[in-house]
C-alpha positions as CSV (number, residue, x, y, z in Angstrom):
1,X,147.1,97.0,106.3
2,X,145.1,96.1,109.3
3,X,143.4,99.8,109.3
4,X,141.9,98.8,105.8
5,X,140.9,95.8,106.8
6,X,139.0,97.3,109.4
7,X,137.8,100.0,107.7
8,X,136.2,96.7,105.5
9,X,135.0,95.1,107.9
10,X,133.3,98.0,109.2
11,X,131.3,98.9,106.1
12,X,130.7,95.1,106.0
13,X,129.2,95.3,109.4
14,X,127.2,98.7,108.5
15,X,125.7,97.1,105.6
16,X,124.0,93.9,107.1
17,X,123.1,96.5,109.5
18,X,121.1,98.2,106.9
19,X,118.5,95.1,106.1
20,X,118.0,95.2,109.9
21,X,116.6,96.9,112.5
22,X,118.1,97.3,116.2
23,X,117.4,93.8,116.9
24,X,118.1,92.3,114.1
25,X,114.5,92.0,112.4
26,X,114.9,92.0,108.5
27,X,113.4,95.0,106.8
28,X,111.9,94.9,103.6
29,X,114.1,96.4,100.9
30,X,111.1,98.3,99.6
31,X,109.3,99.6,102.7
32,X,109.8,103.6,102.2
33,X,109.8,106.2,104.8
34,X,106.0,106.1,105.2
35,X,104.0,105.1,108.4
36,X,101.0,104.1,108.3
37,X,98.8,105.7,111.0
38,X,95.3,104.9,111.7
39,X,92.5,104.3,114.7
40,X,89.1,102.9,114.0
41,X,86.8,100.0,115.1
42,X,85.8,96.9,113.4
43,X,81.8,96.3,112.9
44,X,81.7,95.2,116.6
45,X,83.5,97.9,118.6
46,X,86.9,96.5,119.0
47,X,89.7,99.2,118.9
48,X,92.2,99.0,115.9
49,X,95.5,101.1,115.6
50,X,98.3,101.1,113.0
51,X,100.0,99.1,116.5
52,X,98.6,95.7,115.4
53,X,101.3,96.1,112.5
54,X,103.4,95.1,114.6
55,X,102.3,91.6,115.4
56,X,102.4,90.5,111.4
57,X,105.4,90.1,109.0
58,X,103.1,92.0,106.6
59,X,99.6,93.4,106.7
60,X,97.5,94.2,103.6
61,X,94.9,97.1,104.2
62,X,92.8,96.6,101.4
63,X,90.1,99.7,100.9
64,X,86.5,98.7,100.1
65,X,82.7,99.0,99.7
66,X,79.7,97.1,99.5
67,X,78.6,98.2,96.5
68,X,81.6,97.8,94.6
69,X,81.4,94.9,92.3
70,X,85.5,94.4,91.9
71,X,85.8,94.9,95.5
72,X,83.3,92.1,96.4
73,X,84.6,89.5,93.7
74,X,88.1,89.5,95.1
75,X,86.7,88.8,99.1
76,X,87.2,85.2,98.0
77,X,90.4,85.6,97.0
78,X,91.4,87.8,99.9
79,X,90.2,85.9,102.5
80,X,92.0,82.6,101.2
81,X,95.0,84.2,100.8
82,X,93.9,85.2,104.8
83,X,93.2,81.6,105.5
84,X,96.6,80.2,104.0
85,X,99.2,83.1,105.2
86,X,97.8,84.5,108.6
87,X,99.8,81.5,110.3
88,X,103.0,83.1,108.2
89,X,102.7,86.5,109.5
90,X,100.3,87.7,107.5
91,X,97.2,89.9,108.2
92,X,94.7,91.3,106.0
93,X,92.1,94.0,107.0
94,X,89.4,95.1,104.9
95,X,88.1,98.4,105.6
96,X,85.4,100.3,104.1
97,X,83.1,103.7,104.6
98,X,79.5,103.1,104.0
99,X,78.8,102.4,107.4
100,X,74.7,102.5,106.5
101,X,75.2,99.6,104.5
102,X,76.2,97.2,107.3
103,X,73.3,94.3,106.7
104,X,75.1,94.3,102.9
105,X,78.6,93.9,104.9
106,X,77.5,91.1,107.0
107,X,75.5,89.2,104.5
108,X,78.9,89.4,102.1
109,X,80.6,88.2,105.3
110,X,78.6,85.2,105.7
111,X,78.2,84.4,102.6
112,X,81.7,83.8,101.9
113,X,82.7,83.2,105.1
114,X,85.3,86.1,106.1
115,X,87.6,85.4,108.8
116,X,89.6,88.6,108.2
117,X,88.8,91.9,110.1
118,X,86.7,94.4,108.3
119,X,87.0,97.7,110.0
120,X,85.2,100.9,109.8
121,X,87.0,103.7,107.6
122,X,88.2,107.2,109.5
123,X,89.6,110.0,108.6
124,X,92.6,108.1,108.9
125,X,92.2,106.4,105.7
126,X,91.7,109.2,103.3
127,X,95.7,109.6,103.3
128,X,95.8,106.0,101.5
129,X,92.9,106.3,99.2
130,X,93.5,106.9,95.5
131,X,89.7,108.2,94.9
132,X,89.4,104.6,93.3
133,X,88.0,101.0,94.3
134,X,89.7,98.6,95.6
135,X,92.9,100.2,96.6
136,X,95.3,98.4,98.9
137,X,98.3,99.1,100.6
138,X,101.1,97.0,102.2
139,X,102.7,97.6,105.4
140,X,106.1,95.9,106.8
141,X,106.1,95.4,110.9
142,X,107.5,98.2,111.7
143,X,104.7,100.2,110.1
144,X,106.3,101.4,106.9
145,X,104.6,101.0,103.8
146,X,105.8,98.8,101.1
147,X,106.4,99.5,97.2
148,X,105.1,96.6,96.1
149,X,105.9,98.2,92.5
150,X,108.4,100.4,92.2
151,X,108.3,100.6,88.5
152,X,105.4,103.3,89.5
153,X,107.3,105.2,91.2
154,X,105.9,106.6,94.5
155,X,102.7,105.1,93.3
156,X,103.1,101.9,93.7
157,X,102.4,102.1,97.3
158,X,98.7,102.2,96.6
159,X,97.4,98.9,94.6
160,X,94.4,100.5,92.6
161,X,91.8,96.9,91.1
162,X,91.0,93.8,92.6
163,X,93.3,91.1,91.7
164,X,93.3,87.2,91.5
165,X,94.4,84.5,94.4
166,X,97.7,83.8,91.9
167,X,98.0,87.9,91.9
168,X,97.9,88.3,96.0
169,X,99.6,85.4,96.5
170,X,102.7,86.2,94.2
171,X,102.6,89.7,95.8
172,X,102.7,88.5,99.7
173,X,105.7,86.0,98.5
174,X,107.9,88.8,97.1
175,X,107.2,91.2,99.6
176,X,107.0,88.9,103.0
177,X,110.4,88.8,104.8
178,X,110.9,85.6,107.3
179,X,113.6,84.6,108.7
């Protein structure tokens, strides 16, 4: 009797294991076995790396341009959702390619007032593009990208349209772990 009981209260053990890391962080239940990996500069030099993961709950690496008309109406949504969750462990980082249009980059930044990094795209990035505008991924602390819909299968890692405050904001509450 008391080798089935510990046989149960082994698996028991192994299991709230497996919603943790080493030291106890939780996972998030969807994150799949894919690392982000990137290194690139915002539009003032500073050195970013998939690392700064790390520091956030959750970041949202949302794939832009300029030009693009969906992309730019959803800045205001994006960067409140910024505003309201960055002290919650959330970080957002826009990052876009058309590096010549960087007067159209900073006027969008001024004009509504974004406090969230935009970086510079690298070859990096290519991995997580979907050949469409806006596309955005999710990544859990530990670097592993989310499934923020896994009624798509392996592609609902890659959020293709811009979306609504309500939208974001419904998608950081189910996919944002705290303790």
């Amino acid at each position: 009797m008391k080798k089935i009981l510990v046989l149960i209260l082994s698996i028991a053990v192994m299991f709230s294991f497996a919603s943790c890391d080493f030291f106890g962080t939780k996972r998030n239940s969807n994150s799949t076995s894919e690392k982000v990996k990137f290194s690139t500069v915002d539009r003032y030099g500073v050195k970013y790396t998939e690392d700064i993961c790390k520091d956030y709950d959750l970041t949202i690496i949302n794939l832009w341009e300029p030009w693009c008309k969906p992309c730019v109406s959803e800045l205001p949504a994006l960067n409140n959702l910024y505003k309201n969750y960055k002290d919650k462990g959330v970080l957002i980082l826009g990052v876009y390619s058309e590096t010549d249009m960087e007067r159209e980059v900073y006027d969008l930044m001024s004009y509504y007032n974004i406090s969230y990094p935009l970086l510079h795209s690298s070859s990096d990035f290519k991995k997580y593009s979907t050949g469409h505008i806006p596309t955005t991924i999710f990544v859990d602390k530990d670097g592993y990208i989310i499934n923020v819909d896994k009624s798509q299968g392996k592609d609902g890692t890659r959020l293709i349209g811009a979306r609504s405050y309500a939208d974001w904001e419904k998608l950081v509450k189910d996919n944002l772990i705290s303790d």
